[in-house]
Steps between C-alpha positions, in 0.01 A plus 500: 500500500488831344280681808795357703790676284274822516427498867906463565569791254252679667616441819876577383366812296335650848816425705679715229266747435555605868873496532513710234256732645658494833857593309422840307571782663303736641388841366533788612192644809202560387513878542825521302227356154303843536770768534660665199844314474592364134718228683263336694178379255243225537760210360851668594744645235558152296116406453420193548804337318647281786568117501284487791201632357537334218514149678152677693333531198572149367399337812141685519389423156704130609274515760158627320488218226616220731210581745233561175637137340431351865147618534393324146328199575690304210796550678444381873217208409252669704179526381186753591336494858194405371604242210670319817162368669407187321162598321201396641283242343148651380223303530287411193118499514337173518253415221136691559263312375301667243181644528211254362293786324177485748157596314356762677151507594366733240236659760376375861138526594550795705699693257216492273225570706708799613531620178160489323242563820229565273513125355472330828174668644299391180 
């Protein structure tokens, strides 16, 4: 319910936000900012004191913290691209049996006669 009133006020916050863009008047050429004349500055002779740019200002930072409050996640019920695959089931390793401890032969023939040659030519 509440991403609902937010996307509305949005909506209604951009529809205003450019009306009263459209309706402030325009300054002066662009030529007219560089030259030398006191009269003519950057934001006119009153500043920027006007009901319209006040209503400007309102409607951006409107504008900035509806559009922050709609990307939360709490907000909208959304959740992370990858929390929204279901996870996938791991398999577990099936029982081993264990090794049966295996007496080694502690020397074959061979091995022996290789390594003494002087006790097999007796």
């Amino acid at each position: 319910m509440l991403s609902y009133t937010l996307y509305g006020l949005f909506i209604l916050d951009c529809m205003v936000l450019m009306v009263v863009i459209l309706l402030q008047p325009g300054k002066s050429g662009a030529g007219e900012l560089f030259s030398s004349s006191v009269s003519s500055t950057a934001f006119g002779p009153r500043g920027t004191a006007s009901i319209l740019s006040k209503i400007t200002i309102g409607a951006a930072a409107a504008f900035m913290l509806i559009a922050l409050m709609l990307s939360l996640p709490g907000v909208t019920g959304s959740r992370s691209v990858l929390q929204s695959t279901a996870p996938e089931a791991t398999p577990t390793p099936a029982q081993q049996p264990s090794p049966v401890a295996s007496v080694a032969p502690a020397a074959s023939p061979a091995a022996s006669q290789t390594a003494s040659p002087g006790a097999s030519q007796k």
